[in-house]
C-alpha positions as a Markdown table, in Angstrom:
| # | Residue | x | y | z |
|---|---|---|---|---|
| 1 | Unk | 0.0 | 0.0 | 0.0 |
| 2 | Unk | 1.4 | 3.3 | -0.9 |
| 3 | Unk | 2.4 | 6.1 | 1.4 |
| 4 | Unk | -0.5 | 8.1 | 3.2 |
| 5 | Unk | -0.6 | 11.6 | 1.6 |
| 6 | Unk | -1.9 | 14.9 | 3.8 |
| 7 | Unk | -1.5 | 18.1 | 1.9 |
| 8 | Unk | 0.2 | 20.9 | 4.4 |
| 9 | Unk | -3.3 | 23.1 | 4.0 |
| 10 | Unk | -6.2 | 20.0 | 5.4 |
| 11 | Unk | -6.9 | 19.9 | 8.8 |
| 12 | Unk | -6.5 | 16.7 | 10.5 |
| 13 | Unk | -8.6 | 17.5 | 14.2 |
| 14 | Unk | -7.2 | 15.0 | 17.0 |
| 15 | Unk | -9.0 | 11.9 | 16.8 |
| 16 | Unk | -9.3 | 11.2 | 13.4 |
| 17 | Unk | -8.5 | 7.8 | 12.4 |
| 18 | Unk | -6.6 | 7.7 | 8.8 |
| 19 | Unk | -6.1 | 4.6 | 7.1 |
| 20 | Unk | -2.8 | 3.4 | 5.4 |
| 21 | Unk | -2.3 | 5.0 | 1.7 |
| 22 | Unk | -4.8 | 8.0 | 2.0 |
| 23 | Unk | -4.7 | 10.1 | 0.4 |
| 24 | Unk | -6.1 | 14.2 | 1.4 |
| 25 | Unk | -6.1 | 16.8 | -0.8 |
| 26 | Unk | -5.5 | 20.5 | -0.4 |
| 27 | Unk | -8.3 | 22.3 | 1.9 |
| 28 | Unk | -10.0 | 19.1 | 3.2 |
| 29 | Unk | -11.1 | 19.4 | 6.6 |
| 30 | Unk | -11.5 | 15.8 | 8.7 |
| 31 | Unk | -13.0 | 15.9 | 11.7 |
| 32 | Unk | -12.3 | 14.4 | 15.3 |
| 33 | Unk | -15.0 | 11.4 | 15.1 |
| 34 | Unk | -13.7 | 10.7 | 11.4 |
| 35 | Unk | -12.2 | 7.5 | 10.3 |
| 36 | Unk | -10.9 | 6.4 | 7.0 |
| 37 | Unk | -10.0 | 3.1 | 5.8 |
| 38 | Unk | -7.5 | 2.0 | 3.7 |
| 39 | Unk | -6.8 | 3.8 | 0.6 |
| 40 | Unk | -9.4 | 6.8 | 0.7 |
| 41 | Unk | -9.0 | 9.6 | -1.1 |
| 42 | Unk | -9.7 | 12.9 | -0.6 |
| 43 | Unk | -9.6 | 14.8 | -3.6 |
| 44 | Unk | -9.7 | 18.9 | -2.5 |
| 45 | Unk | -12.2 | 20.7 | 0.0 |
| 46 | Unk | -13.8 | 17.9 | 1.2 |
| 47 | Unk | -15.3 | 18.5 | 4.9 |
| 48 | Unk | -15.8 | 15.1 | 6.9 |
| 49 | Unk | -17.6 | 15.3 | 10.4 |
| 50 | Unk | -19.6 | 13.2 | 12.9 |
| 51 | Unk | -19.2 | 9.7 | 13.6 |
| 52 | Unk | -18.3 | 8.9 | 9.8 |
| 53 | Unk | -16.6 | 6.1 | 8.9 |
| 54 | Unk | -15.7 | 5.7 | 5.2 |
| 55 | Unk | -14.6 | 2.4 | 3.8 |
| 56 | Unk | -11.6 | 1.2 | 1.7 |
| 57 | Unk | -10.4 | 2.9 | -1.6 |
| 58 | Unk | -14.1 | 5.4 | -1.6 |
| 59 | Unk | -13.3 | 8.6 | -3.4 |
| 60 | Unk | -14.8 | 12.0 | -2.7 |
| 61 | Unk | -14.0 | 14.7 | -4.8 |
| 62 | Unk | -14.2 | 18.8 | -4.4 |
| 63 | Unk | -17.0 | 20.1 | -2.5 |
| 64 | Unk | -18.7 | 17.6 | -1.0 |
| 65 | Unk | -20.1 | 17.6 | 2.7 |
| 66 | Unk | -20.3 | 14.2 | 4.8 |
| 67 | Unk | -21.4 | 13.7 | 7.7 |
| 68 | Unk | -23.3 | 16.8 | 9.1 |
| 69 | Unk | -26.3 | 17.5 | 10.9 |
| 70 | Unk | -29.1 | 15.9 | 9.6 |
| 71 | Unk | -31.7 | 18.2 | 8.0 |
| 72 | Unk | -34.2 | 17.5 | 10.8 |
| 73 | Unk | -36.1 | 20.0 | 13.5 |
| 74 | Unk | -36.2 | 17.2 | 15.8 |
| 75 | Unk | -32.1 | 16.3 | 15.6 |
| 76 | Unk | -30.7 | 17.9 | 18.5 |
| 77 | Unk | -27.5 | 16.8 | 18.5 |
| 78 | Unk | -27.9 | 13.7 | 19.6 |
| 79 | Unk | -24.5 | 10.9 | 18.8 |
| 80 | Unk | -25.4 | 9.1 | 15.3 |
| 81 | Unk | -23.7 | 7.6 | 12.7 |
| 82 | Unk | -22.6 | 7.8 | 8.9 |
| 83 | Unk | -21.0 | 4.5 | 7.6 |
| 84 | Unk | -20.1 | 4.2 | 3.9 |
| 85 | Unk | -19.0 | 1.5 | 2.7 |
| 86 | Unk | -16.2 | 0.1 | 0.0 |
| 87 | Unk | -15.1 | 1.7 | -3.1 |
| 88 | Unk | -17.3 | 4.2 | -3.5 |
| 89 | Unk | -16.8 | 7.4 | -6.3 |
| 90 | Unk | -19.1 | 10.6 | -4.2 |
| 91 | Unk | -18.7 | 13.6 | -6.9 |
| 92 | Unk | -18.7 | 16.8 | -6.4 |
| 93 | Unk | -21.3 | 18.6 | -3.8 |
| 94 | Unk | -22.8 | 15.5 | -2.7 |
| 95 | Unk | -24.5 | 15.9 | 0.8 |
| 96 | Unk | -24.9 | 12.4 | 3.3 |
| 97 | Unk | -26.3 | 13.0 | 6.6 |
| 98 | Unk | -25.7 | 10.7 | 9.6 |
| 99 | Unk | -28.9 | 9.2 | 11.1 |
| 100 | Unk | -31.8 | 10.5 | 14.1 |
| 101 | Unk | -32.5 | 9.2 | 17.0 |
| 102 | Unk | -36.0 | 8.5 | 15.6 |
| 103 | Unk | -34.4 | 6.7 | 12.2 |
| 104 | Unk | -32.6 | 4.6 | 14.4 |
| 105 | Unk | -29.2 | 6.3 | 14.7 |
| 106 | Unk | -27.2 | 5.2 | 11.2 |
| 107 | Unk | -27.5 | 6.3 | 7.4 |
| 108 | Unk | -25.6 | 3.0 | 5.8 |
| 109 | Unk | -24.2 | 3.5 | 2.8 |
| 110 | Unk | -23.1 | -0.1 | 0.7 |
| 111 | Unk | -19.9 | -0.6 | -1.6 |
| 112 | Unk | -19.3 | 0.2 | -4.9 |
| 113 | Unk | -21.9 | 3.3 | -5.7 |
| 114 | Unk | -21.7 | 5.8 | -7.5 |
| 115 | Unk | -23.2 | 9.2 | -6.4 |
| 116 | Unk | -23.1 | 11.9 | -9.4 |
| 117 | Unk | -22.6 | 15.4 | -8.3 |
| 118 | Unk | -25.2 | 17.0 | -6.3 |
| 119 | Unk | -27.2 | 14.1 | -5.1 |
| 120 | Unk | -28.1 | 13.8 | -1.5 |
| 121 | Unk | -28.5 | 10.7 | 1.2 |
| 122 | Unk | -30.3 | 12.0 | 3.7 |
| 123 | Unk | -30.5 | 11.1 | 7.5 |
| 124 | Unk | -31.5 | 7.3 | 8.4 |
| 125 | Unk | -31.4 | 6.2 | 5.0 |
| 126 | Unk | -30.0 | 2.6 | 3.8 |
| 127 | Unk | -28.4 | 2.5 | 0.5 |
| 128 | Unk | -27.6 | -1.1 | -1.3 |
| 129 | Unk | -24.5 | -2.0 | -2.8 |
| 130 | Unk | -23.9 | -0.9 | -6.5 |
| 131 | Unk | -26.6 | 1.7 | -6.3 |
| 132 | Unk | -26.8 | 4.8 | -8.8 |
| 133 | Unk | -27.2 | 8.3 | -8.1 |
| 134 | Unk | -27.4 | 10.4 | -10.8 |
| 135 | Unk | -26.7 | 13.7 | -11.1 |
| 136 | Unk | -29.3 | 16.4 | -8.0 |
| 137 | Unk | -31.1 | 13.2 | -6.8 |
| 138 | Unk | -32.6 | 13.7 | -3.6 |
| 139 | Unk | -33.1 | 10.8 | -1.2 |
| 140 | Unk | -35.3 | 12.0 | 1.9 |
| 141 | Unk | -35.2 | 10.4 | 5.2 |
| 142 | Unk | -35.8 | 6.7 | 6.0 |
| 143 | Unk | -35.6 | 5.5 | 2.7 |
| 144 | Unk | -34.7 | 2.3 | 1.3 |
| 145 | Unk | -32.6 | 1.4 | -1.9 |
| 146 | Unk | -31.5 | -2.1 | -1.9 |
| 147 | Unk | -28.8 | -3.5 | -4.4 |
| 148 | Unk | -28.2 | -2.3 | -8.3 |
| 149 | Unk | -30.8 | 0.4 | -7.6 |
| 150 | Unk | -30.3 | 3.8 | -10.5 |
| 151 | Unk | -31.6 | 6.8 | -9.8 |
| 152 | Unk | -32.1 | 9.0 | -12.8 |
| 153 | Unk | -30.9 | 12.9 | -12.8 |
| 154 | Unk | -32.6 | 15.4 | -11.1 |
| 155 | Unk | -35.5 | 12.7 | -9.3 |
| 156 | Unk | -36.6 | 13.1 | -5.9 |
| 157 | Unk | -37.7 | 9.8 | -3.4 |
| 158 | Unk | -40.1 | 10.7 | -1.1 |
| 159 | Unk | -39.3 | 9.5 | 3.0 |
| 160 | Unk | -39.8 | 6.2 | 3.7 |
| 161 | Unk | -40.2 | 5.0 | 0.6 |
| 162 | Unk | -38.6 | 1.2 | -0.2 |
| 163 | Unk | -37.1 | 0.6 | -3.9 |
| 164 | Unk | -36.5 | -2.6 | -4.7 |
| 165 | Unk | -33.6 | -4.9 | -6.0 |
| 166 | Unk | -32.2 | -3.6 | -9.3 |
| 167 | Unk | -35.1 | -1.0 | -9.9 |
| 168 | Unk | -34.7 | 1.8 | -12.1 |
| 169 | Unk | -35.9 | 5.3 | -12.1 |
| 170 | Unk | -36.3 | 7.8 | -14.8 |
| 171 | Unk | -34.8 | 11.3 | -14.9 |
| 172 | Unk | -37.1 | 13.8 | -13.3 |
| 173 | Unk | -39.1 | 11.3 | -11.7 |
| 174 | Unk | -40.9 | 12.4 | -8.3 |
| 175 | Unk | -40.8 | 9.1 | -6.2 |
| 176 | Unk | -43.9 | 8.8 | -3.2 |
| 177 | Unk | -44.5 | 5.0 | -2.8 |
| 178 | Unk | -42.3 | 2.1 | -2.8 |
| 179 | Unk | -41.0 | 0.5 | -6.1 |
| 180 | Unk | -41.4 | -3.1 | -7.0 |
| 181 | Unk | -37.8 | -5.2 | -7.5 |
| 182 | Unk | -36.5 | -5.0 | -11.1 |
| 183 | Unk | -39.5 | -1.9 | -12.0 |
| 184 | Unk | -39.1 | 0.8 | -14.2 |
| 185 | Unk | -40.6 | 4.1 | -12.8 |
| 186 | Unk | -40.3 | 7.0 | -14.6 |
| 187 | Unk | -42.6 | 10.2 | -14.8 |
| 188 | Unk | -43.1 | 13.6 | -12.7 |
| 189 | Unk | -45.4 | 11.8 | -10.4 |
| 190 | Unk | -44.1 | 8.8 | -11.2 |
| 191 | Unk | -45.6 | 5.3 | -12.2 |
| 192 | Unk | -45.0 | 1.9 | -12.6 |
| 193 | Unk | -44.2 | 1.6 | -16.1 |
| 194 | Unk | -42.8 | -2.0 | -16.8 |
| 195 | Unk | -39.6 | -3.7 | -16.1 |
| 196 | Unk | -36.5 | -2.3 | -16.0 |
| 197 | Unk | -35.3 | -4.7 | -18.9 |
| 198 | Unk | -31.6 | -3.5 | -19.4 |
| 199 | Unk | -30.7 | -4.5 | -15.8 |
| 200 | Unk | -32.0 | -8.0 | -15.9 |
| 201 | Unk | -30.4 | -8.5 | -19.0 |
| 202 | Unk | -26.9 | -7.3 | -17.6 |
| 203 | Unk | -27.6 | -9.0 | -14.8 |
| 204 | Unk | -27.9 | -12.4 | -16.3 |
| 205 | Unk | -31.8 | -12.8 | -16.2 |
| 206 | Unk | -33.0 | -15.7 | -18.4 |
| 207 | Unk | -35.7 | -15.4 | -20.9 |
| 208 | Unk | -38.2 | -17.3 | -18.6 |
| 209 | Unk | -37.5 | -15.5 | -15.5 |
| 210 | Unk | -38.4 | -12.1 | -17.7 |
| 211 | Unk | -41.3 | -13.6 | -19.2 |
| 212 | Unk | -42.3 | -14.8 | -15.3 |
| 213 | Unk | -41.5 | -11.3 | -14.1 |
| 214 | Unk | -44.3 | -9.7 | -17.2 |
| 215 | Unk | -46.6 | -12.5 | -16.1 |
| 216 | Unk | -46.4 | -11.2 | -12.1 |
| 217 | Unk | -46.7 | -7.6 | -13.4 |
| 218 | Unk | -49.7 | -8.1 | -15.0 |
| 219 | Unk | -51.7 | -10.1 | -12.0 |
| 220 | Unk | -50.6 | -7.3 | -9.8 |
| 221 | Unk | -51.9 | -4.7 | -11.9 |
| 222 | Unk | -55.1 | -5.8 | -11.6 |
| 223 | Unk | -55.8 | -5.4 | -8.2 |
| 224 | Unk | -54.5 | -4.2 | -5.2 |
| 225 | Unk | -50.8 | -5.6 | -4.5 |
| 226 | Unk | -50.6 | -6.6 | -0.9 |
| 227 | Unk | -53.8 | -9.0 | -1.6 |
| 228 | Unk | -52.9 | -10.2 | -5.0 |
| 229 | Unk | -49.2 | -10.5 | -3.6 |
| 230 | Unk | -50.4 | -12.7 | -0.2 |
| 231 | Unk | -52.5 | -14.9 | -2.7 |
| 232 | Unk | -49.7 | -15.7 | -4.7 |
| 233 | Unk | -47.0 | -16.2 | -2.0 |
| 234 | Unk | -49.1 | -19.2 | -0.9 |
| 235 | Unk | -47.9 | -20.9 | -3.8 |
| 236 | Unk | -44.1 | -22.3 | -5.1 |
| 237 | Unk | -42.4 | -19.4 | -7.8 |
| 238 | Unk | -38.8 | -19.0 | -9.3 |
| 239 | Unk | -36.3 | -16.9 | -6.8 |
| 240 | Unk | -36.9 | -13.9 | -8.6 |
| 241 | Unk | -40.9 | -13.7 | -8.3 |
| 242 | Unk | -40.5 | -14.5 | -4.9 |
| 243 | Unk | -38.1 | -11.9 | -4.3 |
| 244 | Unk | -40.7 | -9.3 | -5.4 |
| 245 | Unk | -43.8 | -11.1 | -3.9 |
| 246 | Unk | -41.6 | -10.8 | -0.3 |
| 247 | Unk | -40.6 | -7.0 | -0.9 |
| 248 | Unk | -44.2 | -6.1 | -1.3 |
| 249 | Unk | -45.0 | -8.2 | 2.0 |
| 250 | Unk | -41.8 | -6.5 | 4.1 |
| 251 | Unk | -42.9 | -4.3 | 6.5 |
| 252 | Unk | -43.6 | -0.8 | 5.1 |
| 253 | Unk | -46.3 | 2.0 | 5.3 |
| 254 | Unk | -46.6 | 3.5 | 1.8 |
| 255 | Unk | -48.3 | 1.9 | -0.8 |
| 256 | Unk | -46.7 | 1.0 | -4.2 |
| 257 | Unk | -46.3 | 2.5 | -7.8 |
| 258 | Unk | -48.7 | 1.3 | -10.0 |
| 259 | Unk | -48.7 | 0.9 | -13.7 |
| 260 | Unk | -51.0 | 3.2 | -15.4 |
| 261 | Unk | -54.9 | 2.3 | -16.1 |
């Protein structure tokens, strides 16, 4: 592992933990509850505070701010937590929060995202591995994203809603219920508009299990899911429809995205 690198102008606050062969760039500010794994690097005027802990070879570049205050009236500074995981690439201007007392205390972030400039994570928040976030998306509170989620540009997710396994969502989408696994969501208030097609297919999906998954679309449609979705779970499916009937029974309070009439 190379040589840790601190430019002269960063400030390092006692009590920061730095991993071996970091490297921090000019301006960055690290603060006292900080640790760094192996291999981080801190491009330029990048401010880390809180109890964050960022994982193995993640890369933040200029500008962006991890770790503060959530954006919450009822935070009062209670101690919380910010933990991002693995290889990670934050661009510039990105905002995570650490978690509330009322979320549960921890915003988890998984390995291997990617988080375009200007998106947010906000407070209490669990994001997947592999997961998306494309350029000014806004993730509110408590939400949900598990693995191979993408988030198209300039999209807001409402709080608490739950997206599912390798969903996608359209640019300028305005998420306000949770999203199916494998769905395509696009629209400003958006619906339910199909598979998301690419993503199975780079993912390996067979032909059968994408037929099955069209099949399970169209019963749900008809009806409301969490009935339609408890019928059907009575029965033997392929891993993949039972991965969707099982999100839709998880424990949640919002409703889901529906394809249109």
């Amino acid at each position: 592992m190379a040589e840790t690198r601190i430019h002269p102008s960063a400030i390092i606050e006692p009590g920061a933990e730095i991993g071996p062969g970091c490297e921090i760039g000019p301006f960055c500010i690290v603060g006292p509850e900080v640790r760094l794994g192996a291999g981080v690097t801190l491009q330029s005027h990048v401010v880390l505070t809180g109890a964050t802990t960022i994982g193995d070879e993640t890369a933040i570049f200029p500008f962006a701010s991890i770790g503060q205050a959530p954006q919450d009236l009822k935070f009062k500074g209670e101690k919380t937590q910010l933990i991002i995981g693995k290889r990670n690439r934050i661009r510039e201007y990105v905002t995570m929060n650490p978690g509330t007392e009322g979320g549960g205390g921890i915003t988890q972030v998984g390995d291997d995202g990617l988080f375009m400039a200007g998106a947010h994570v906000a407070h209490d928040c669990r994001i997947g591995d592999r997961v998306i976030l494309v350029n000014h998306v806004s993730v509110a509170g408590h939400c949900v994203l598990e693995d191979d989620v993408i988030v198209g540009g300039l999209s807001g997710v409402h709080q608490f809603v739950r997206i599912g396994h390798g969903a996608m969502i359209g640019a300028l989408s305005m998420v306000t219920a949770d999203v199916i696994p494998f769905g395509l969501v696009q629209g400003p208030r958006a619906h339910l508009d199909g598979l998301n097609l690419v993503g199975l297919k780079r993912r390996g999906a067979s032909r059968d299990e994408i037929h099955a998954l069209r099949d399970l679309l169209g019963k749900l449609g008809g009806g409301a899911f969490r009935d339609t979705a408890r019928h059907m779970a009575e029965e033997e499916h392929p891993a993949k429809i039972r991965e969707v009937l099982d999100f839709i029974l998880g424990p949640s309070d919002r409703s889901f995205l529906a394809p249109h009439p």
